[in-house]
NUPA-661218 format. One record per atom (N, C-alpha, C, CB): residue in one letter; x, y, z. Coordinates in steps of 0.1 Angstrom, whole numbers, plus 5000, padded with zeros to 4 digits. Glycine has a CB too. Example, Ala and Ser with C-alpha at 12.3 -4.5 7.8 and 13.67 -1.06 7.14 Angstrom:
2
A513249435078;A512349555078;A513249675078;A511349555090;S512849785071;S513749895071;S512950005079;S514149945057;
This chain:
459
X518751904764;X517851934775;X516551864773;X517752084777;X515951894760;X514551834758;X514651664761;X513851884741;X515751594755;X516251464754;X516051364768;X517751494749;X516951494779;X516751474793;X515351494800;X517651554799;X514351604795;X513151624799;X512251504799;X512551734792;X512451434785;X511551334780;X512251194785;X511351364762;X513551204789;X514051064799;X512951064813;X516051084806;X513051164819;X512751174831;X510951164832;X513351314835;X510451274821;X508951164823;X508351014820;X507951224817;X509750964816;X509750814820;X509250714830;X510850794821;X510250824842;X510450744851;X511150624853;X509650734853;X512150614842;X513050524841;X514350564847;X513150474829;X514250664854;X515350694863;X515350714880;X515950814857;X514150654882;X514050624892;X515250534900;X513050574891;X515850584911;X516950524917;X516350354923;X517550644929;X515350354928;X514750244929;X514750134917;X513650284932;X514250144908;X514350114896;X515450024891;X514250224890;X516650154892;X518150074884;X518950034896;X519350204871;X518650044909;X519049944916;X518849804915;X518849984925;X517449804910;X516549634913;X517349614893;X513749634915;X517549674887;X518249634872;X519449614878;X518249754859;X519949644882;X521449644886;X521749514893;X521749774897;X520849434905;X520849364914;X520349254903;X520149414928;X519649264893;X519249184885;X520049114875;X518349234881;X520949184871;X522249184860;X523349144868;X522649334853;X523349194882;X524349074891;X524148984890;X524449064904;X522748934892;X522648784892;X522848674884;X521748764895;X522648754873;X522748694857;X524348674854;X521948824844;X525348764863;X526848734860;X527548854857;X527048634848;X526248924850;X527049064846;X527249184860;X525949144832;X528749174859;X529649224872;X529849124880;X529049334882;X531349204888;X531849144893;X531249044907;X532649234893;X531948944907;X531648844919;X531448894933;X532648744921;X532448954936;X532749054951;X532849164949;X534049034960;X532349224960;X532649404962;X533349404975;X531149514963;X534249454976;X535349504989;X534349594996;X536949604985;X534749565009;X533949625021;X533749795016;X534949605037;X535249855012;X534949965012;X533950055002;X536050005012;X534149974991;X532849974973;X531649934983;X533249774953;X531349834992;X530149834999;X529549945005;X530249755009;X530650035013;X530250135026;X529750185017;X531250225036;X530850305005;X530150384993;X528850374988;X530750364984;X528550224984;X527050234976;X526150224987;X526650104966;X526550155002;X525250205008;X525250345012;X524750125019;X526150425013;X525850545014;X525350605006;X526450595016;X525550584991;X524850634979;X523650624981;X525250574967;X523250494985;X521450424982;X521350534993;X520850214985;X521650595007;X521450595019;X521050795016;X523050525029;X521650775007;X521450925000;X520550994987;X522650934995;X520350874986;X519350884975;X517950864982;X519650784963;X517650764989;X516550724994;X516150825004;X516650595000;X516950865009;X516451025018;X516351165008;X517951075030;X517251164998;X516351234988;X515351244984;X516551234980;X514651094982;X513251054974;X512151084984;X513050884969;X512751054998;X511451065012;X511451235015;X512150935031;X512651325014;X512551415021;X511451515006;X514451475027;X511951484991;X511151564985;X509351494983;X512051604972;X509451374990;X508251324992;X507251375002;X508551224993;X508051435012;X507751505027;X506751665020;X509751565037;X507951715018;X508451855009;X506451874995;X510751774995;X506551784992;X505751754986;X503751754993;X506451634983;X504051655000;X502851665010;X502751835019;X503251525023;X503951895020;X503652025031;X503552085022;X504652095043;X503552085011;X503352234994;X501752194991;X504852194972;X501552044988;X500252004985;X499651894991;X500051984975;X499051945005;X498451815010;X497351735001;X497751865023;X497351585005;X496051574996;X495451425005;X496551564975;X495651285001;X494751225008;X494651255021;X495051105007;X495351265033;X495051275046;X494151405049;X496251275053;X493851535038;X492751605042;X491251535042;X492751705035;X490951475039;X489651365036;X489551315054;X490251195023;X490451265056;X490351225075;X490351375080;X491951125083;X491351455083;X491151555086;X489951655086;X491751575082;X489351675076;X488451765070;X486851695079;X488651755050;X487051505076;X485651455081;X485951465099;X485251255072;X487451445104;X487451485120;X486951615125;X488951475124;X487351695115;X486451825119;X485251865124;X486251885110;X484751805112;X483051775111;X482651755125;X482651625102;X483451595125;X482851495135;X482751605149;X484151345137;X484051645152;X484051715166;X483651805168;X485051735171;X483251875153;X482152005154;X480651935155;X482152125139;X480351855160;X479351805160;X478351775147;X478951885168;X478851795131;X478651815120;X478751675115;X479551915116;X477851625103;X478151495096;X479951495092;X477051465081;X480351355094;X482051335090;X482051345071;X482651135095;X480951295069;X480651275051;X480651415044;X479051215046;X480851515044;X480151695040;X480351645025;X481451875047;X479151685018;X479451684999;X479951744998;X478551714989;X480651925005;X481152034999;X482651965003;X480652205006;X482851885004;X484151855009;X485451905005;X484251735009;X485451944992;X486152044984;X486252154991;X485552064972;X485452184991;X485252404996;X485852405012;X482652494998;X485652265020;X486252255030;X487652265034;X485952185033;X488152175026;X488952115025;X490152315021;X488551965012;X489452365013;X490152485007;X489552575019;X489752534989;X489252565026;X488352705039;X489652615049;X485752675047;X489852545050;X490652435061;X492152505057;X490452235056;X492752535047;X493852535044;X494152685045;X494052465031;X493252775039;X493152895037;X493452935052;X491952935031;X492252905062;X492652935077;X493452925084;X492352885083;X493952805077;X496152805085;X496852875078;X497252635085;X496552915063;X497853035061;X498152945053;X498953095073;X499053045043;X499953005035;X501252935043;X500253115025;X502152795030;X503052765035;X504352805029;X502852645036;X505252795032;X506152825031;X506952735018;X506452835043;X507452825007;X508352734996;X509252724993;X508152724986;X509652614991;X511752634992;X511952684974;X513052404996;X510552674968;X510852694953;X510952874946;X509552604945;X510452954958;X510253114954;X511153134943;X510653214967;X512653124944;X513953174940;X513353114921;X515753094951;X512853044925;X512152974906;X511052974903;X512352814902;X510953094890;X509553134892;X508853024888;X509053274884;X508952914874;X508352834864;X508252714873;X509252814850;X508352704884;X509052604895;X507852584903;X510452664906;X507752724909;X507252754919;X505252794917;X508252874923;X505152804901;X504252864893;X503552694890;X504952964879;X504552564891;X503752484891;X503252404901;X504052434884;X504052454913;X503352384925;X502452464929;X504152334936;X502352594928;X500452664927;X500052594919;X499952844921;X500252544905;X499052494901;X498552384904;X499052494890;X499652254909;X499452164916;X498352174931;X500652144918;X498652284932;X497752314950;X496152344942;X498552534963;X496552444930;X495152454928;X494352364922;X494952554923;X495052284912;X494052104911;X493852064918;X494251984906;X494552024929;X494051954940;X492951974950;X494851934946;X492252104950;X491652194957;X490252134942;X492752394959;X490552114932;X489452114926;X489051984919;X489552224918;X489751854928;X489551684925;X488151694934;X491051544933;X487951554934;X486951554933;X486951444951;X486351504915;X487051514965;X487551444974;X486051414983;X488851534983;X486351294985;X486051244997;X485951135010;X485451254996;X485151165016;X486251035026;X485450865030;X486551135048;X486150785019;X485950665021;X486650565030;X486050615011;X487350625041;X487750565050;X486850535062;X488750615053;X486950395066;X486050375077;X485550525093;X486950235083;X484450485097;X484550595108;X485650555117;X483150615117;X485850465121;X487250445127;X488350525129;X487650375121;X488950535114;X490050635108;X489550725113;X490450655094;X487950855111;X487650965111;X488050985126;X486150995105;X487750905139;X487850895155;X489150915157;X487250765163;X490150785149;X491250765151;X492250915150;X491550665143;X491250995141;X492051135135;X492151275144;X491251185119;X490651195152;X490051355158;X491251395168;X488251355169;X491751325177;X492351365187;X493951475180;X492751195197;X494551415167;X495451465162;X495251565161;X495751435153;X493951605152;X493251735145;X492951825154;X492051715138;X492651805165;X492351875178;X493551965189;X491751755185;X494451865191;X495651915191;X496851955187;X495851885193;X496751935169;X497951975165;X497052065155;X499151845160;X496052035148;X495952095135;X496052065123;X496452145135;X496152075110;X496152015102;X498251975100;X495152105093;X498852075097;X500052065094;X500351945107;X500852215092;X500551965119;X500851895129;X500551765129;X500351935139;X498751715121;X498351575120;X499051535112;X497251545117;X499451625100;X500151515087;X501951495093;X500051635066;X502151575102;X503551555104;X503251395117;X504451745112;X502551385121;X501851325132;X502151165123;X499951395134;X501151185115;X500951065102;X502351045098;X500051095088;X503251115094;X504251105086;X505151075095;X504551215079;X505651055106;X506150945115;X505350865119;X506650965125;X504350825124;X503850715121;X504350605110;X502750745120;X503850635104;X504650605088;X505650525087;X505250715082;X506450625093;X508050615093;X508250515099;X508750715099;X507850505111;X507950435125;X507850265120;X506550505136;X506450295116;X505950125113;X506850075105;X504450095105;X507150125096;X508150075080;X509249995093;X509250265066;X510150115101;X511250045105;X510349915115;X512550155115;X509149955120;X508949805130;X508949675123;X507449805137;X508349695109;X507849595096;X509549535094;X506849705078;X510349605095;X511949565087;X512349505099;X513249705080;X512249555113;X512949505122;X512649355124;X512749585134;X511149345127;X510749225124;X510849125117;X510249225123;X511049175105;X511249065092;X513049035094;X510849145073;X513349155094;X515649135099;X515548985111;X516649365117;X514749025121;X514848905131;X514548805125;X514048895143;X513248765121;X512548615117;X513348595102;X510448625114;X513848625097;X514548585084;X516448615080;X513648665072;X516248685087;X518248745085;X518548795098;X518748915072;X518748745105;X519248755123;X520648785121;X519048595134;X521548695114;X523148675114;X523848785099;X523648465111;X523148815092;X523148825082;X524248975080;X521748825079;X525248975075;X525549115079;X525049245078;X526249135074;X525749365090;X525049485092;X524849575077;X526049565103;X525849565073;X526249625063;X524849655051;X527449525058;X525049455044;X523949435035;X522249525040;X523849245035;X522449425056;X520949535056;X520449655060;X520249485061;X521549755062;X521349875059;X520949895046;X522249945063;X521949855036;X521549885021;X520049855022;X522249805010;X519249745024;X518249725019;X517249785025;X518049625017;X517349825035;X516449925046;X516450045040;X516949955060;X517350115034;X517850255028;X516850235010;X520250255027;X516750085008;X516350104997;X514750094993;X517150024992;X514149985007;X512950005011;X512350145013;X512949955020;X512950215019;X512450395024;X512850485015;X512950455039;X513650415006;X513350484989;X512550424979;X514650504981;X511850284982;X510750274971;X509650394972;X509950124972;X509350384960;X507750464954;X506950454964;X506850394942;X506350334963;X505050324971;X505350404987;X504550154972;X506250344988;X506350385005;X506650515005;X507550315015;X507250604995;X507450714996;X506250824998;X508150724987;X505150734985;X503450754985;X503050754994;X502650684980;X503050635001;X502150615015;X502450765023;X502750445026;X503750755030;X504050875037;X503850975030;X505250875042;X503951095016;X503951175012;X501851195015;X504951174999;X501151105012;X499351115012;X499351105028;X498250955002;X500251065036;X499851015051;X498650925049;X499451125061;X498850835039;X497550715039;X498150625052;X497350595021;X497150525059;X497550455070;X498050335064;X496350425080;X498750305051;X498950195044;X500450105054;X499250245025;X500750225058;X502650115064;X501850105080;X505250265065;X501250165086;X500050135102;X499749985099;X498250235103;X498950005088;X498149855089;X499449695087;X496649865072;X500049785079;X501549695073;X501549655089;X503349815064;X502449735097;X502949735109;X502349655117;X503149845113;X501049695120;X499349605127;X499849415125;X497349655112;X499649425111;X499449285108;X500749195112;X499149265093;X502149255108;X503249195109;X503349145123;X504149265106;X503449275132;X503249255146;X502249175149;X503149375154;X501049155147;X500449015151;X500548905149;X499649005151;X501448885135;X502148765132;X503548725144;X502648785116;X503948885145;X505148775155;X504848755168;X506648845158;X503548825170;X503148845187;X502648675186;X501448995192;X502048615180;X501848455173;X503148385179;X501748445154;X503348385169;X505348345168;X505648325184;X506548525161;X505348425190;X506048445203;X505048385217;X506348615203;X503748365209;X503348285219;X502448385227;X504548225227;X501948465217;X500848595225;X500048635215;X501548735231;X499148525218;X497948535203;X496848615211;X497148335196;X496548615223;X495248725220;X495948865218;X493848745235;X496948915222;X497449035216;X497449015200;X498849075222;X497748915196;X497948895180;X496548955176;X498148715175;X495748875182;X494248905182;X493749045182;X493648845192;X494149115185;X493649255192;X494649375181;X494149265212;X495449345179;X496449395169;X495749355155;X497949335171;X495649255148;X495149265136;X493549295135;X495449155130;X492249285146;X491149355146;X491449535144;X490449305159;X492149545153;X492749685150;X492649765139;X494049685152;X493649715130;X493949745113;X492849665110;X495649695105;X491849615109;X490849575101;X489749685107;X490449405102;X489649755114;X489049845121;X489050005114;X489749825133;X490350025111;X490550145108;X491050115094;X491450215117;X490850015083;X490650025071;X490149845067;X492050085065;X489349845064;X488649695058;X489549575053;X487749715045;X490449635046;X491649525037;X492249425045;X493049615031;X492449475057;X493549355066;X492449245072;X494749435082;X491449255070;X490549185071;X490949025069;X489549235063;X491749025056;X492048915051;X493348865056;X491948925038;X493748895064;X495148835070;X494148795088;X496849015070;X493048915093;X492148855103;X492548715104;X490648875099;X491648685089;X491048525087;X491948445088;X490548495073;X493148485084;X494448395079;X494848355095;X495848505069;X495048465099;X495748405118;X494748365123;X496448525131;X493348415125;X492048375133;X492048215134;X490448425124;X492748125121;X491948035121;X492947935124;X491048035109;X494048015131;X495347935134;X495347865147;X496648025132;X494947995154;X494948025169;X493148035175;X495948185171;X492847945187;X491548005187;X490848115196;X490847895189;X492748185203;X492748285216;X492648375203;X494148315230;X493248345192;X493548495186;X492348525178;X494948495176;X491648385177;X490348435171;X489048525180;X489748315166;X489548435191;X488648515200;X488648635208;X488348435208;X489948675204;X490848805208;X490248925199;X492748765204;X490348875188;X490348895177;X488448985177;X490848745169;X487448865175;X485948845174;X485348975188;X485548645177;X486148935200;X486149005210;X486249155210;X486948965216;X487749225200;X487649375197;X487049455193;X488149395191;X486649345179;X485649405170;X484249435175;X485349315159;X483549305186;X482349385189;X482149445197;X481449335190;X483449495207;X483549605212;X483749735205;X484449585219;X484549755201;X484849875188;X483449865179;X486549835176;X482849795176;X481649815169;X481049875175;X481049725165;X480749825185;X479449865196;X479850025202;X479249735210;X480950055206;X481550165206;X481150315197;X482650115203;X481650285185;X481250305171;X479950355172;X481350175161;X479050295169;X477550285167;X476950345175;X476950185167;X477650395189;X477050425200;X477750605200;X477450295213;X478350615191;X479350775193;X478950805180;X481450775196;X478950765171;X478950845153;X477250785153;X480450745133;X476950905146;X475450895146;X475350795135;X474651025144;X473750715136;X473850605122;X473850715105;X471850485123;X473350845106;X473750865095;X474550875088;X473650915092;X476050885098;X477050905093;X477650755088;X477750995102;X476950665095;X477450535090;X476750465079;X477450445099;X475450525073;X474750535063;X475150625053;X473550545066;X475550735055;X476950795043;X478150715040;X477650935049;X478750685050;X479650605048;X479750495038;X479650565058;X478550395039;X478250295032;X477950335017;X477350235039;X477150465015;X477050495002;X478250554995;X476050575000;X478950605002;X479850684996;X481050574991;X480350815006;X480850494998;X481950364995;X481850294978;X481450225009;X480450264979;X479850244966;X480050354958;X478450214967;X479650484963;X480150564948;X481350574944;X479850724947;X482350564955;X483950564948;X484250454945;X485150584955;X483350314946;X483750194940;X483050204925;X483250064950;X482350294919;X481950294907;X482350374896;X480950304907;X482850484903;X483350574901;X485050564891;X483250624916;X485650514904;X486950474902;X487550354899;X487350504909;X486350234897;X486950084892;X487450084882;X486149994890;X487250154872;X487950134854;X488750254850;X486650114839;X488950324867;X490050404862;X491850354858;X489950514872;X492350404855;X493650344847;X494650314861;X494550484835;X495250394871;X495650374885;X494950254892;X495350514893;X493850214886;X493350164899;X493949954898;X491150214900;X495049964905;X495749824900;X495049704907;X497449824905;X494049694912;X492949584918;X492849514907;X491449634924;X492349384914;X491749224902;X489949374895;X490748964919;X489949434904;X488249494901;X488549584889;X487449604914;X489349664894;X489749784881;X491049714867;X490649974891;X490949574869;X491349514854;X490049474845;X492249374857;X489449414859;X487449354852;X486649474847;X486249274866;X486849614855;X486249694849;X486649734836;X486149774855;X487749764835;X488449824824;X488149704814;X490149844828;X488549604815;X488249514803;X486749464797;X489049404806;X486249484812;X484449474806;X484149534799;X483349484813;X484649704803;X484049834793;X484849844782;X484149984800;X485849734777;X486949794763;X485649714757;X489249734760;X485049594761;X484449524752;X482749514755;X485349374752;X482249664758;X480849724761;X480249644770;X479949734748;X480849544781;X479849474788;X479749544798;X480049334791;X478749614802;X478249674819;X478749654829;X477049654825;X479149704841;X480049734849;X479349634862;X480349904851;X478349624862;X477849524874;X478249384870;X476149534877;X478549324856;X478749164859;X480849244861;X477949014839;X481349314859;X482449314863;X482549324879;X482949424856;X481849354887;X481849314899;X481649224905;X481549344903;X480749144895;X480249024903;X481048924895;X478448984903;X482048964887;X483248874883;X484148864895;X484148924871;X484248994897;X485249014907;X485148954923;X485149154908;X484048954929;X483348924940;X483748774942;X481748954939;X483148694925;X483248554926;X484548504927;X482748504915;X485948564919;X486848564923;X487848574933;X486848584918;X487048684945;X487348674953;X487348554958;X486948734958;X486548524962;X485948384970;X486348284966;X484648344969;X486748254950;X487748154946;X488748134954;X488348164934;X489748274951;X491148294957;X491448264970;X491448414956;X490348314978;X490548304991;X490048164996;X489848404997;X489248124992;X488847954994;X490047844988;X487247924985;X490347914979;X491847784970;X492747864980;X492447814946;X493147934980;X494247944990;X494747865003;X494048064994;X493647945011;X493247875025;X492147755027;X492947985034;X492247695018;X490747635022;X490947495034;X489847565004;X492547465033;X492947395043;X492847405056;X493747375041;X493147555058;X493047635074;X491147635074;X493947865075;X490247685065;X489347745064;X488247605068;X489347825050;X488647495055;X487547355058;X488547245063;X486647295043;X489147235068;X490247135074;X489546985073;X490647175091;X488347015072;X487646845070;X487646795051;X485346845077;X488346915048;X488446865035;X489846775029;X488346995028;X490846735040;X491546685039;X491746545053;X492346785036;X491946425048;X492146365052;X493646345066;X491946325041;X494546445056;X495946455067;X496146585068;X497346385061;X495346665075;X495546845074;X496846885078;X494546925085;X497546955076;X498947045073;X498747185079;X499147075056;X499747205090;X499647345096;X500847385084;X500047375116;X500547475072;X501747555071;X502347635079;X501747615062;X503547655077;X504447825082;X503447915082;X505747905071;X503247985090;X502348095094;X502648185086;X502348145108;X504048185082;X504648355071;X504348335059;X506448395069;X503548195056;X503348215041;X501848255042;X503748085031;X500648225053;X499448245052;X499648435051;X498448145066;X500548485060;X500448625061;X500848655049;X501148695071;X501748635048;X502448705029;X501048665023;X504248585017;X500548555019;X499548545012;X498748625014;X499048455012;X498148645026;X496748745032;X497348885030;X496148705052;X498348925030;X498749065025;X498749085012;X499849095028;X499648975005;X499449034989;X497948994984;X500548954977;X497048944994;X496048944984;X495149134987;X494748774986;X496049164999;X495049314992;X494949384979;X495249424998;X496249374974;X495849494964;X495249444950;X497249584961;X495049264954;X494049204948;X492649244948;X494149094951;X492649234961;X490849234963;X490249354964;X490349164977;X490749414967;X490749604979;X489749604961;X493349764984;X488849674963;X487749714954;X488349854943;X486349754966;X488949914954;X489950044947;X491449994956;X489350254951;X492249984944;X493649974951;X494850094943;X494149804949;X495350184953;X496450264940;X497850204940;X496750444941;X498750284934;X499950224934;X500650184947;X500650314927;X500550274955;X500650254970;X500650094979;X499350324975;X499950034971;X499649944981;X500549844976;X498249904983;X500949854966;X502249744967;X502849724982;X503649814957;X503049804990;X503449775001;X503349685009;X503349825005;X502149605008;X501749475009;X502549375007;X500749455003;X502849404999;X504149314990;X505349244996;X504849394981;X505449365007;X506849355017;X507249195026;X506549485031;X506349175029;X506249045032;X506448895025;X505349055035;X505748955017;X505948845003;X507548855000;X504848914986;X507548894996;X509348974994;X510148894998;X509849095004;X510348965012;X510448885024;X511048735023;X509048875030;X509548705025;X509248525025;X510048435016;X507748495020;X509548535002;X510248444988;X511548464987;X509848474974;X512048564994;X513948604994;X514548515003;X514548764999;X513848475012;X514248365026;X514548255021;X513048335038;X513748225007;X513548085012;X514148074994;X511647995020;X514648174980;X515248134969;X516248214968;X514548134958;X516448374971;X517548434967;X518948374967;X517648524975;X519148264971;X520148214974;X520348094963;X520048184988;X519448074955;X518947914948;X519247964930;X516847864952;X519247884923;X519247884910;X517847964904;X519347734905;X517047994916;X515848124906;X516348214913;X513848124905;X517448284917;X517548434924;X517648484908;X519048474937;X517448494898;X516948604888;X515648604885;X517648604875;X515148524887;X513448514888;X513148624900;X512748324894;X513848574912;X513048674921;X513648814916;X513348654938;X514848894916;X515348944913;X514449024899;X516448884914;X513848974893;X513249024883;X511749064885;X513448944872;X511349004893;X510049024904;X510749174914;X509748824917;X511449204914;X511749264923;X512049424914;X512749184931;X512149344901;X512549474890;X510949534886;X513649414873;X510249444883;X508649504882;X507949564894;X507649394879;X508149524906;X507949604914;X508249744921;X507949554919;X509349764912;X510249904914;X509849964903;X512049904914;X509049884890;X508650024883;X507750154889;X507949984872;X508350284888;X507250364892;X506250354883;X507550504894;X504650434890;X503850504886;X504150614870;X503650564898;X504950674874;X505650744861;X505550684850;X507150774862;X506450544850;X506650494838;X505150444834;X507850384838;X504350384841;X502850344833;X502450454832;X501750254840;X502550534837;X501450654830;X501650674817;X501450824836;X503050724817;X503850734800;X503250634794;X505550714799;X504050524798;X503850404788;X502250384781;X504250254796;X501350414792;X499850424790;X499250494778;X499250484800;X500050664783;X499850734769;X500450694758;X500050844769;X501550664759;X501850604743;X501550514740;X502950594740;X500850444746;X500050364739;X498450424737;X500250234745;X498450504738;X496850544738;X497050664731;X495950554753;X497850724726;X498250804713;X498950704703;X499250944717;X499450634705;X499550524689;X498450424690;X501250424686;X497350454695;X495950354692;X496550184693;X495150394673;X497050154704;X497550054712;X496450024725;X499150104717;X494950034722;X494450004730;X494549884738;X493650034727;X494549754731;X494849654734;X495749624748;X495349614723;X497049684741;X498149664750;X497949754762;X499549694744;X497449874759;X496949984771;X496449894783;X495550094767;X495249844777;X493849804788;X494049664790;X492249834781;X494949604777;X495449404781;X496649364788;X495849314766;X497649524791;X498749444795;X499349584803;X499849364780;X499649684800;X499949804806;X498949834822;X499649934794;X497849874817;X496849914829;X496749824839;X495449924825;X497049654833;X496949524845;X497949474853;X496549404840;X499349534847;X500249524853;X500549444860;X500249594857;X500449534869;X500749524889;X499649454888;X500649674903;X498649394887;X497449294891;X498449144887;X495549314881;X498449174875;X499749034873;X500648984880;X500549044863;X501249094886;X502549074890;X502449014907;X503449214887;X500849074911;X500049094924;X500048884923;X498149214923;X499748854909;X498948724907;X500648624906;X497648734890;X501348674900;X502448634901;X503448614918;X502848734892;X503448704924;X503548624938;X502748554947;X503848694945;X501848564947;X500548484950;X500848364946;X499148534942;X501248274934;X501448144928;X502648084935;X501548154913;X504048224935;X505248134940;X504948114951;X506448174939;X503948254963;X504048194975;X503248074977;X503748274985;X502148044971;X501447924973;X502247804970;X500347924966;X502947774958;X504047704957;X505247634965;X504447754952;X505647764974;X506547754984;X506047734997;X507247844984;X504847734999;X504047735009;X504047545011;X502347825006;X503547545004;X502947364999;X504347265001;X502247344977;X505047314996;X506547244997;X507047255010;X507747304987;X507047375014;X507447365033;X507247215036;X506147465046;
């Protein structure tokens, strides 16, 4: 039993996980060539079963211990009580908010040691340290929920949403990349998508991470299709109600000049909007409080950004946390200038090149959880596209175990780095902790980034 306890805080049994090992060791030869339709039906029902396991105790999870989406909630309150959205007590609120609706209901009673730790779970969380760095946007975007449904109602609100976008994000990508492809295969991979981690995260916090997903994709195909100021108006949107997609903005803005102006058009409406409804304090809290969680939380261990590798590694080797930002900043501007600098300075080339529009987006997606100042595990979801893109155009080729193995690092959970973190930071493995464990996902972030640019250029 202890043997099994100490597998499981692994997190190497994540069904996600030894599917992408599994699909990886196919490729390599090990197992068989074909699977009969009927070995097919079975495993996607298995995956079909499991992945609704992972989302329903992910659900289950959020209704026992709410936790990011009270931060919107808690500052919509405010807002519509006429009250700043920012409150310092945001804690004491946050627990006066929950208390007021009553206890919830637990499927764990029948187990006392069970049930003894998701009180304790409710009660840490009641005593982190919350508050709300999401644009005022989100706080407006929330009020109408909070107003009508309440708290439990908003997060059930969010949590299709959620849902919703994921299937818009797959439908879309099924059309533009696997139209003919059989039904079969892509149920499995739909079933296996809405059992990864991250997405399970996104929906269990009700962060807006699969919205903005959804936002951007759909303005790539609204493009595609020949309806760029909607393209336009759709990705201002999600740059609206969280900063990050900002960088996919740029990416279509500079393709189309309806969509830029579609686009430029939203914003200083919704700005002006904005500024004219939330008082300026609250947008002067806003701005500070952004900075304290960017200082706060840059060199924490979770935080998988290019920022919280520079922090972390500036502070293993005593250098102060401001040239780690302004490493970071500068690098931005590298990345995004080497990337696009063809769309961006087009007089810098003699014979300019429209690439495929799906690689500037995959690019401008995976570079959030590059740039994003705090990024958590979550935002791999960005990724989806990238995915996507690079499965379209090698799964089929002599590197489908390259991707395939790209696909196995991205299925590691959260779980397993934490572990792995501590054991290395109880056998005084700092090195490997803070040089190779903690950066991970920034690598792996940097690692699709290269093949899509690669595959971009060859188009």
């Amino acid at each position: 039993m202890n043997s099994l306890s100490e597998l499981l805080k692994t997190g190497l049994l994540d069904p996600t996980l030894m599917l992408a090992l599994a699909g990886f060791l196919w490729t390599c030869g090990l197992g068989p060539r074909r699977l009969g339709t009927r070995v097919q039906l079975v495993l996607v029902v298995v995956i079909a079963l499991g992945s609704f396991g992972q989302l329903a105790l992910g659900i289950y999870r959020s209704y026992t211990v709410p936790r990011d989406v009270m931060q919107d909630i808690i500052a919509a309150e405010e807002f519509a009580a006429g009250r700043p959205m920012h409150p310092h007590d945001m804690n004491v609120k946050i627990g006066e908010a929950l208390e007021r609706e009553g206890p919830r209901y637990s499927l764990l009673e029948s187990f006392p040691s069970l049930a003894a730790r998701e009180a304790e779970q409710r009660r840490l969380m009641l005593h982190e340290h919350w508050v709300q760095a999401h644009p005022p946007a989100m706080t407006l975007f929330t009020v109408p929920f909070v107003s009508a449904f309440g708290i439990l109602g908003t997060q059930i609100a969010y949590s299709i949403i959620g849902i919703f976008s994921l299937a818009v994000v797959l439908r879309i990508l099924h059309q533009e990349f696997w139209p003919a492809d059989a039904p079969l295969l892509w149920f499995g991979v739909v079933f296996v998508v809405f059992g990864w981690e991250p997405v399970v995260t996104v929906i269990r916090l009700q962060q807006p991470g699969l919205m903005l997903l959804a936002l951007a994709v759909m303005s790539w195909h609204a493009i595609r299709n020949e309806r760029t100021v909607l393209a336009g108006v759709l990705i201002a949107v999600a740059s609206l109600l969280k900063i990050v997609p900002a960088i996919v903005l740029i990416v279509l803005s500079v393709r189309k000049r309806s969509t830029f102006l579609a686009a430029l058009g939203t914003l200083i409406l919704a700005a002006g909007l904005i500024v004219l409804i939330v008082p300026w304090s609250d947008l002067q809290d806003y701005h500070e409080t952004t900075q304290e969680v960017i200082a706060e939380y840059a060199a924490y261990p979770a935080n998988i950004s290019l920022l919280g590798a520079l922090a972390r590694g500036f502070r293993y080797f005593g250098l102060p946390f401001h040239w780690a930002k302004f490493a970071w900043q500068a690098s931005a501007i590298v990345l995004v200038a080497g990337l696009f600098r063809r769309e961006l300075l087009p007089f810098t080339s003699r014979d300019p090149r429209e690439f495929p529009l799906e690689y500037n987006v995959a690019l401008g997606l995976s570079l959030i959880p590059i740039l994003s100042p705090i990024a958590w595990d979550h935002y791999e979801i960005f990724h989806l596209v990238s995915l996507a893109v690079i499965g379209h155009r090698r799964c089929r080729s002599t590197t489908a175990a390259g991707f395939w193995l790209l696909v196995v690092g991205l299925a590691i959970p959260d779980q397993t780095y934490i572990w792995a973190m501590d054991s290395a930071h109880r056998a005084g493995f700092s090195l490997v902790e803070y040089g190779l464990l903690a950066p991970f996902r920034a690598y792996l972030s940097f690692v699709i980034l290269g093949w899509l640019y690669r595959l971009r250029n060859r188009a």
